[in-house]
C-alpha positions in Angstrom: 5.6 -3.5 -31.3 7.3 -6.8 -31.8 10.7 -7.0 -32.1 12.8 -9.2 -35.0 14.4 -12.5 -33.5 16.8 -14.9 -34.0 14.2 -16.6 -36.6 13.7 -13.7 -39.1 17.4 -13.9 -39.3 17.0 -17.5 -40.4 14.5 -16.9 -42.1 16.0 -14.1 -43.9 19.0 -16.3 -44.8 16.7 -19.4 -46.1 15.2 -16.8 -48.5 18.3 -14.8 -49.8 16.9 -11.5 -48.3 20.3 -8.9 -47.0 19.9 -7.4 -44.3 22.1 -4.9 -41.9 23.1 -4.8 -38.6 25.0 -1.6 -36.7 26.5 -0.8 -33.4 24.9 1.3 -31.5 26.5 3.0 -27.7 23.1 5.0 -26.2 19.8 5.5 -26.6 19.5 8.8 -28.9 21.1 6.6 -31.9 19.3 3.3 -30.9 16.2 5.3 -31.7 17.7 7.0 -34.8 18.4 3.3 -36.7 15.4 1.9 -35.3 13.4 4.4 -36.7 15.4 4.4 -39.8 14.2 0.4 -40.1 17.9 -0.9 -38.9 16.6 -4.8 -38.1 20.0 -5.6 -35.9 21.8 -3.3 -33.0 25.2 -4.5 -31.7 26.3 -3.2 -28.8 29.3 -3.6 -29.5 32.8 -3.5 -27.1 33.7 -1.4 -30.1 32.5 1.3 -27.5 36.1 1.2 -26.6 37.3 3.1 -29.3 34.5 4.5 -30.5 32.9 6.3 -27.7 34.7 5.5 -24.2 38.2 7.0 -25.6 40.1 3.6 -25.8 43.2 2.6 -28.4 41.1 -0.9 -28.6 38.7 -3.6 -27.1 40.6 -4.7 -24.9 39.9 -2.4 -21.3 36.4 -2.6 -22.0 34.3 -3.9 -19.2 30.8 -5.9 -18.5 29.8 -3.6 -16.4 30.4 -0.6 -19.0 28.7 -2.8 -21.8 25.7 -3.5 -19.3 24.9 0.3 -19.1 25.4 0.6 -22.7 23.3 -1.6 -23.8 20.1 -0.7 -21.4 20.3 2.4 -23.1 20.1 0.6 -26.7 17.0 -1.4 -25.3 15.8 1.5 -23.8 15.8 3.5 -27.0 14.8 1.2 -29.7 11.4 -1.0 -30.1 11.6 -3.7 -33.1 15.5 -4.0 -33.7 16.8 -6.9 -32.5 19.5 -6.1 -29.8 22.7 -8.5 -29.2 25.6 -7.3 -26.7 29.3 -8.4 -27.0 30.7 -10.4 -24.0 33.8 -7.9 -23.5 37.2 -9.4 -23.4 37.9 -11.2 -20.5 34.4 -12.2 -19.4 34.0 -15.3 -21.1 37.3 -17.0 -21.6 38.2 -18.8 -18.8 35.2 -20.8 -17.9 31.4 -22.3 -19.1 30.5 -20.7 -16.0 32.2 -17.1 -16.1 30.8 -17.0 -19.7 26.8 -17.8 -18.1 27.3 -15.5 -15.4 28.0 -12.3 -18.0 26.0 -13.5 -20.5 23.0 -14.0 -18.1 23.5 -10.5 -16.4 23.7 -8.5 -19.9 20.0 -10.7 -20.6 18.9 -9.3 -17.1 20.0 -6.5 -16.7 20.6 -4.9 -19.6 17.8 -6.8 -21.4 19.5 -7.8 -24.6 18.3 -10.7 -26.7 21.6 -12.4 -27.2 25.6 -11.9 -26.9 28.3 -11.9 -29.2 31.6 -13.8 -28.3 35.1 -14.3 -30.4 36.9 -17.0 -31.5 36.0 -20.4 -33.0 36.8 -24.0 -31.9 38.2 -22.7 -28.5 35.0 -21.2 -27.1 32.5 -23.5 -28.1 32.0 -25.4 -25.0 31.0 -21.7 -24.1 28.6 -21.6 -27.2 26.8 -24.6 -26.3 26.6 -23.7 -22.6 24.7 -20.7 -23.4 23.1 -22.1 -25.9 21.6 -24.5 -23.7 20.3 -22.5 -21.2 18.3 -20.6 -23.9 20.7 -17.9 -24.6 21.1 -16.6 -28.8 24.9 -16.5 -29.5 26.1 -14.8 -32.1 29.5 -15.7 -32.9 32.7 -13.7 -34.7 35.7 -15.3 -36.6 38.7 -13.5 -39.1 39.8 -10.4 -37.3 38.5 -10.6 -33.9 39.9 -7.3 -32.4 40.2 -8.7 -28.5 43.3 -10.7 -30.2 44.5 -8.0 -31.9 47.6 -8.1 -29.9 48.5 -11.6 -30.9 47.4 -10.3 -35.0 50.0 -7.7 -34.1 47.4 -5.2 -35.4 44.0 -5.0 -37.1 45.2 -7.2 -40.2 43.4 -9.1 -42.9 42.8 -12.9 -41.3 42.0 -16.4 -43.2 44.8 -16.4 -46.1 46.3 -18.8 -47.2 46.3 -21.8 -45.4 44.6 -20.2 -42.2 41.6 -20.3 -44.8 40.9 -24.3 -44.0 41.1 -23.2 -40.3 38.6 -19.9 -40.1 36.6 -22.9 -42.4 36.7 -25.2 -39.2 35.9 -22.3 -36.7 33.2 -21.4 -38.7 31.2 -25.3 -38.9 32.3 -25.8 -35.2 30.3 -22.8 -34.2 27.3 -23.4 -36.3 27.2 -27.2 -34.9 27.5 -26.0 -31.1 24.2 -23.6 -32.0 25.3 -20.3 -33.0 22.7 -18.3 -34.7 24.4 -16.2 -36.9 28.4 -15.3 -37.4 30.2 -12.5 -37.9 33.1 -12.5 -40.5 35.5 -9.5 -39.9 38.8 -8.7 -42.9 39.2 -11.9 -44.2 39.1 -12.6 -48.2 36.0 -12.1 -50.0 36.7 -15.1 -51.6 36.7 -17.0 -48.2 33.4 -14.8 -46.8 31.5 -16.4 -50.0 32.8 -20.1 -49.5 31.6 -19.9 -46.1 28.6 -18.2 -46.5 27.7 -20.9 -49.0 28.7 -23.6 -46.8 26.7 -22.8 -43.3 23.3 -22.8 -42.8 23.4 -19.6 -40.0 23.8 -16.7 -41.8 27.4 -15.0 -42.1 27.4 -11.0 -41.3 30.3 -9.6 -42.9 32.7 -6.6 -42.3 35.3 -5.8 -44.6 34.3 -9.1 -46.2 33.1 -8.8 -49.4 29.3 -8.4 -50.8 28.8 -12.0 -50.6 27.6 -12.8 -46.8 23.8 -12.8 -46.1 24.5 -9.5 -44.3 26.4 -6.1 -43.0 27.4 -5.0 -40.2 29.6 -1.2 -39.9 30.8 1.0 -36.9 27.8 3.5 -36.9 30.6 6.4 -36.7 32.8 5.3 -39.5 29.2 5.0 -41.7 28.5 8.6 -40.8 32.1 9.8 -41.3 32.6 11.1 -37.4 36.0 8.4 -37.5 39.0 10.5 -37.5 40.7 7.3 -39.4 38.3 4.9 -40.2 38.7 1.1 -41.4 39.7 1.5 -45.5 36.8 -1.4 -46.1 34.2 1.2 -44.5 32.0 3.5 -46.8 30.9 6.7 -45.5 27.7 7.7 -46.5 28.0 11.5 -44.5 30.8 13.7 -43.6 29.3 14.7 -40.1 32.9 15.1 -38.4 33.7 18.0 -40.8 30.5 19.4 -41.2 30.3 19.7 -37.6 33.8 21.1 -37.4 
């Protein structure tokens, strides 16, 4: 069974068609979502604090996200499957962001990585891009700063608007394929969405980006205290309790 790509995103955004992506940690749910017609897994280094006991992002670790996500390969057969490069594995260098990003495609057997920030990492972008690898990119509240937000805070008002607005074209222009918009204004999601050619995933951003992304645990209310954007569409947590 074929899996989607990178060009039925495109696709997808050229003809106005929504579509969702979710996170997924192992191999039991991969199945659960693929099954359930899910067209986009993240493994996301939301593991942290959602399923390896973290307070954040931030201690997460390649190694932990390349086990991860061979288990979401493993356990899923169309969805497309894009890992996060985890904090600290991409920053400092082209080459440091090849090396991770080629081990999660080897190893792990992912179709493409996730990275944060905007004009700052896109020598990173086109490096990857260049040696064939799909980058997904991630602007607003980008939780590995979350420290310098001083908390998970609404991003892009005001007059940091223009700049998420910069981020946003500079990613597109070094190749990503897609972008993740995280808390900022759905005023903002839209005017981006409408300006970029990629499509925009959004998160606590408004109905107006080509897609969705959500935790998988805060959609299935297992989150203790989940994100006030999220919608629950189960209580498990309790009913399990």
């Amino acid at each position: 069974m074929a899996r989607y790509t990178v060009l039925d995103l495109a696709a997808w955004k050229k003809s106005g068609k929504p579509f969702a992506m979710l996170t997924a940690y192992d191999s039991t749910m991969a199945s659960v979502f693929d099954q359930a017609g899910v067209p986009i897994l993240l493994v996301g280094d939301s593991a942290g604090n959602n399923f390896l006991g973290h307070v954040n992002t931030i201690p997460v670790t390649l190694d932990e996200l390349i086990s991860l996500s061979r288990a979401v390969v493993k356990g899923s057969e169309k969805a497309l499957v894009i890992a996060d490069l985890p904090f600290g594995s991409y920053e400092a260098s082209t080459q440091l962001a090849l090396e991770s990003s080629i081990r999660l495609l080897k190893e792990a057997g992912v179709a493409g990585v996730k990275l944060e920030g905007g004009v700052r990492v896109c020598e990173q972008v086109r490096a990857l891009v260049s040696s064939g690898i799909p980058v997904m990119g991630h602007l607003g509240m980008t939780p590995q700063s979350v420290n310098a937000f001083g908390g998970f805070k609404v991003q892009g008002r005001d007059s940091k608007a223009d700049e998420i607005i910069k981020d946003a074209l500079a990613l597109q222009e070094a190749g990503a394929f897609a972008i993740v918009l995280e808390l900022i204004p759905a005023k903002l999601a839209r005017e981006i969405t409408e300006t970029l050619s990629i499509p925009t995933i959004g998160i606590g951003a408004g109905i107006n980006c080509d897609g969705q992304v959500l935790v998988w645990t805060d959609l299935m209310g297992l989150t203790p205290k989940p994100p006030r954007f999220s919608r629950a569409y189960l209580n498990l947590r309790q009913d399990m309790v």
